[in-house]
C-alpha positions as CSV (number, residue, x, y, z in Angstrom):
1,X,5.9,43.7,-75.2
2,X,8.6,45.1,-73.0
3,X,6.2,46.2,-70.6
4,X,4.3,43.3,-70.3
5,X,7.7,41.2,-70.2
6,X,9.1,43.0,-67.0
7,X,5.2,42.6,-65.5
8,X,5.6,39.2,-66.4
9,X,9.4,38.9,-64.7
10,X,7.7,40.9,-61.8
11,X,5.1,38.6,-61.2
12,X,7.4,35.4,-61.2
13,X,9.5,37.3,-58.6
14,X,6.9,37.6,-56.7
15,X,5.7,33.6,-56.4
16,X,9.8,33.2,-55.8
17,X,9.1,35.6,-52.4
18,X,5.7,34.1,-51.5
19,X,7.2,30.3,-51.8
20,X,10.4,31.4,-50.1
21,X,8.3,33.4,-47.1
22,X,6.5,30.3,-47.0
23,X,9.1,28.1,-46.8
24,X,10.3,29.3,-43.5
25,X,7.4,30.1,-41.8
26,X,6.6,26.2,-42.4
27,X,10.1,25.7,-40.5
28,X,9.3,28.3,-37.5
29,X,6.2,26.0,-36.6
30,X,7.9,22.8,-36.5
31,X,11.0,24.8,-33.9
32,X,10.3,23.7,-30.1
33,X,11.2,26.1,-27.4
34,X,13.9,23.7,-25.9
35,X,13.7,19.9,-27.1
36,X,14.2,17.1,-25.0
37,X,17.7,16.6,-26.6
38,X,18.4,20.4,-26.1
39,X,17.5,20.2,-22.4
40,X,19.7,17.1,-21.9
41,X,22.6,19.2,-23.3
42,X,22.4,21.8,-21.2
43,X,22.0,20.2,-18.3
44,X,24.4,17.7,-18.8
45,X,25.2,14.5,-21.3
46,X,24.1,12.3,-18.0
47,X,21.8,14.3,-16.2
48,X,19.1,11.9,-15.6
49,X,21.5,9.1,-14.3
50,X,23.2,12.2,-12.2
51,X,19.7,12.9,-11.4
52,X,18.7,9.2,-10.0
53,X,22.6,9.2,-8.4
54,X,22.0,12.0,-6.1
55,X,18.9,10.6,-4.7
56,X,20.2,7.1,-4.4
57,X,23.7,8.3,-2.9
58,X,21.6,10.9,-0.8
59,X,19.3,8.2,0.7
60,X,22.4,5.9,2.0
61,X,24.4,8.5,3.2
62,X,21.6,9.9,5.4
63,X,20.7,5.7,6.4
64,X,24.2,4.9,7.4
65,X,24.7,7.9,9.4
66,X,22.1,7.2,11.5
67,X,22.4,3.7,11.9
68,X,25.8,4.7,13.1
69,X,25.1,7.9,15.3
70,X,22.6,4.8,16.8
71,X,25.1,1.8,17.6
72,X,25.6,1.0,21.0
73,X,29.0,1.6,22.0
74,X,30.3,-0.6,24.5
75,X,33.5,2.2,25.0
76,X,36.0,-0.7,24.6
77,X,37.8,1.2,22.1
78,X,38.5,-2.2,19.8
79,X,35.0,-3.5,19.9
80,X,33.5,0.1,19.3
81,X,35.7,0.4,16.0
82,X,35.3,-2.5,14.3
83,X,31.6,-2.4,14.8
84,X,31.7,1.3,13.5
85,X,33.8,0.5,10.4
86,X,31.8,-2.3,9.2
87,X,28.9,-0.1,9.2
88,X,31.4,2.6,7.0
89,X,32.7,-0.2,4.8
90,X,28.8,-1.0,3.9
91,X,28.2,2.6,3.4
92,X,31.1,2.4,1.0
93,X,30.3,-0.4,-0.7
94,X,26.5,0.8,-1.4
95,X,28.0,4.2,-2.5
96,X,30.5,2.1,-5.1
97,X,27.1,-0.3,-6.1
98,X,25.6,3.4,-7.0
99,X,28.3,4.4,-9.3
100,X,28.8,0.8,-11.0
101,X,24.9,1.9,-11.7
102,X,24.9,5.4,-12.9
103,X,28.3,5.8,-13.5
104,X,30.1,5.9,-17.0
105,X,33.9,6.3,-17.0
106,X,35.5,2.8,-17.1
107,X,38.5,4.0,-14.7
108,X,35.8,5.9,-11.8
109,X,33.8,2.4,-12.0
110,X,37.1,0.6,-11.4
111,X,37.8,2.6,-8.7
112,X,34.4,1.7,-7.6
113,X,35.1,-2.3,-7.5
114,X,38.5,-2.0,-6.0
115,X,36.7,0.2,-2.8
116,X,33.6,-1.9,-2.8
117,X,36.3,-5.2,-2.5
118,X,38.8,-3.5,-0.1
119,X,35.5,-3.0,2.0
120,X,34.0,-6.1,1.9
121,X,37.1,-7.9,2.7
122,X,37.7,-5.2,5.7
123,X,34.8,-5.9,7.0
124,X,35.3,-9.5,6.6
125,X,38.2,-9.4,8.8
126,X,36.2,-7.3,11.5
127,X,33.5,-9.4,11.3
128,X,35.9,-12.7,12.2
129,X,37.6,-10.0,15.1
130,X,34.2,-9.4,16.8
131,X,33.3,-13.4,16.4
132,X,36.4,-14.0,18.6
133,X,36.3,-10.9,20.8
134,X,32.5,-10.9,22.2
135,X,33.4,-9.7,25.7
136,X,34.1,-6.0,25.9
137,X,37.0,-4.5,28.0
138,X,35.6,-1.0,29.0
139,X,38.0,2.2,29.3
140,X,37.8,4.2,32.5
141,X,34.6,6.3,32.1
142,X,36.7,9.5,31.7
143,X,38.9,7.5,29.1
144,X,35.4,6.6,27.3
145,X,34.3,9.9,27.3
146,X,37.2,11.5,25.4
147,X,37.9,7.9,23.2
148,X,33.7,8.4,22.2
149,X,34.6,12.6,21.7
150,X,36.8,11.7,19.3
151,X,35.1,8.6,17.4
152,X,32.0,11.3,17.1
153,X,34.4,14.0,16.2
154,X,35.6,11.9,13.2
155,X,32.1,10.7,12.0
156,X,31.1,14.8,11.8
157,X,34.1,15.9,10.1
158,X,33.3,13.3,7.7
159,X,29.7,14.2,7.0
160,X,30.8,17.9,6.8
161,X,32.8,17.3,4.1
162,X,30.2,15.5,2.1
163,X,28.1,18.1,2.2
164,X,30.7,20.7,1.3
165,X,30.7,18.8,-2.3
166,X,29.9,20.4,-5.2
167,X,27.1,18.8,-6.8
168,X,28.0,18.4,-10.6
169,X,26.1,16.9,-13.4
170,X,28.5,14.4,-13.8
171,X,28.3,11.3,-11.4
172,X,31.8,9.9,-12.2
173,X,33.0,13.1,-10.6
174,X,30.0,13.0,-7.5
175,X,31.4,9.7,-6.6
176,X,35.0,10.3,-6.2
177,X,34.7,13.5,-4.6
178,X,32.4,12.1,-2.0
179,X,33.9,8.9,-1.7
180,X,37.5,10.9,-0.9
181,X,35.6,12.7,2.0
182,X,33.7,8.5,2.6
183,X,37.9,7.3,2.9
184,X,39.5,10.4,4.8
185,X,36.5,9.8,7.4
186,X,37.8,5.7,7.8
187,X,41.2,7.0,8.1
188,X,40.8,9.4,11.0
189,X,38.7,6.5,12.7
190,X,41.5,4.3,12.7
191,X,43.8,6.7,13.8
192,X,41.8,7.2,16.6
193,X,41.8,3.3,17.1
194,X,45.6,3.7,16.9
195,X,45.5,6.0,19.9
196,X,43.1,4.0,21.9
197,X,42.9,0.6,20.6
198,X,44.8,-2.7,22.2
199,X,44.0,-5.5,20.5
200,X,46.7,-6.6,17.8
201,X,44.2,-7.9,15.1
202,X,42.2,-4.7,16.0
203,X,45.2,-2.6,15.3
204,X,46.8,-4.2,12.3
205,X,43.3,-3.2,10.5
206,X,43.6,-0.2,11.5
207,X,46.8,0.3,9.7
208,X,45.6,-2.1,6.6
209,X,42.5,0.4,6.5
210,X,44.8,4.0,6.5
211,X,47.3,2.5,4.0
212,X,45.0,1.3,1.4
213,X,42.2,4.3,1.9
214,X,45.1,6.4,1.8
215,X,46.0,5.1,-1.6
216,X,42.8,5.4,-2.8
217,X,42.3,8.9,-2.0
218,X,45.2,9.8,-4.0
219,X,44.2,7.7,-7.5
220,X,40.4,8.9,-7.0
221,X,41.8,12.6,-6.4
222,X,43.9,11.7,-10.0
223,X,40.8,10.9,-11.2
224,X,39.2,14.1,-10.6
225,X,42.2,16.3,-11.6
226,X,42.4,14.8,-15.4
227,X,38.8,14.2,-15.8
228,X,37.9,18.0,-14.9
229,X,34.9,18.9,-13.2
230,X,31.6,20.4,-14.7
231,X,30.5,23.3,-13.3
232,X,26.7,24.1,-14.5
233,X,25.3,22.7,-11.2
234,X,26.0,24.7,-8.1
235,X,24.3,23.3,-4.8
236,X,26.1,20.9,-2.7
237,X,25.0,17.2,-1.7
């Protein structure tokens, strides 16, 4: 009896095994590589909106700095400016619509409103100086051709620091680092109005446009600094 007892206890260990080898081969089939959810966490908790961002923001960048490396300049330093900021302020405000779309901190899409309104009312402004300023008053041509060194000088410096952005996975942070490089590039334009520029109403936006921008840069850089940026994308914009 003993011996058949321990066959018996044996046997029943056995089944135990056999069920318990079972049991996790069943879960090793059901175990994906990487799933969907896995992929999205390592990539990033908004990867695909970051994804869609960068080809969005991508897209107007490269449209608006053509349609401004095109403009006709008329090299009445005034004129020039105004038509080349409202081109900038509707570059800014279609970068701020693509982070009201993609974007998900509440304070980076606040930020994005109060830019896209500071634009659109800039531009207003412009818009009403042009309306009453249609005539151009040229510069000298040597005058034109440092006053037009120096508006292209400011539009480069600008793209160069847009591409020297990190590219993260996090669209909050895309969008005030590039918009930063979008303001710095409207302030050195109007400090180059400043230096040229005549026209009171032409001037006065000039100094609305560096005060406010300035302001901007620093609560967006704010932004950046407590928000911390991710770091598992490496290629710039």
């Amino acid at each position: 009896m003993k011996t058949k007892f321990i066959g018996f206890k044996s046997f029943s260990l056995m089944v135990i095994a056999v069920f318990v080898l079972s049991s996790c081969e069943k879960e090793q089939d059901v175990v994906t590589p990487l799933s969907a959810t896995g992929e999205q966490a390592a990539k990033g908790a908004y990867w695909e909106d970051d994804k869609a961002f960068d080809k969005e923001m991508q897209q107007v960048i490269n449209s608006m700095m053509k349609m401004m490396n095109q403009i006709e300049m008329t090299c009445d330093p005034d004129i020039d400016f105004a038509n080349m900021m409202i081109m900038h302020h509707e570059m800014g405000i279609k970068m701020a619509d693509i982070e009201l779309k993609y974007g998900h901190e509440p304070e980076a899409k606040e930020l994005a409103v109060k830019t896209k309104e500071g634009n659109q009312a800039s531009k207003e402004r412009l818009q009403a100086f042009l309306a009453a300023h249609p005539t151009p008053e040229p510069l000298s041509k040597a005058q034109c051709k440092l006053f037009m060194m120096e508006m292209k000088r400011d539009m480069q410096q600008m793209m160069q620091c847009m591409r020297q952005v990190r590219d993260t996975p996090d669209p909050d942070v895309d969008f005030a680092n590039l918009m930063i490089c979008h303001h710095q590039g409207a302030i050195a334009m109007s400090n180059t109005e400043l230096k040229w520029g005549d026209d009171e109403m032409a001037l006065e936006e000039a100094k609305l446009i560096i005060e406010e921008q300035s302001q901007e840069i620093i609560e967006l850089s704010e932004f950046v600094n407590e928000h911390g940026v991710p770091t598992n994308k490496g290629k710039n914009m």
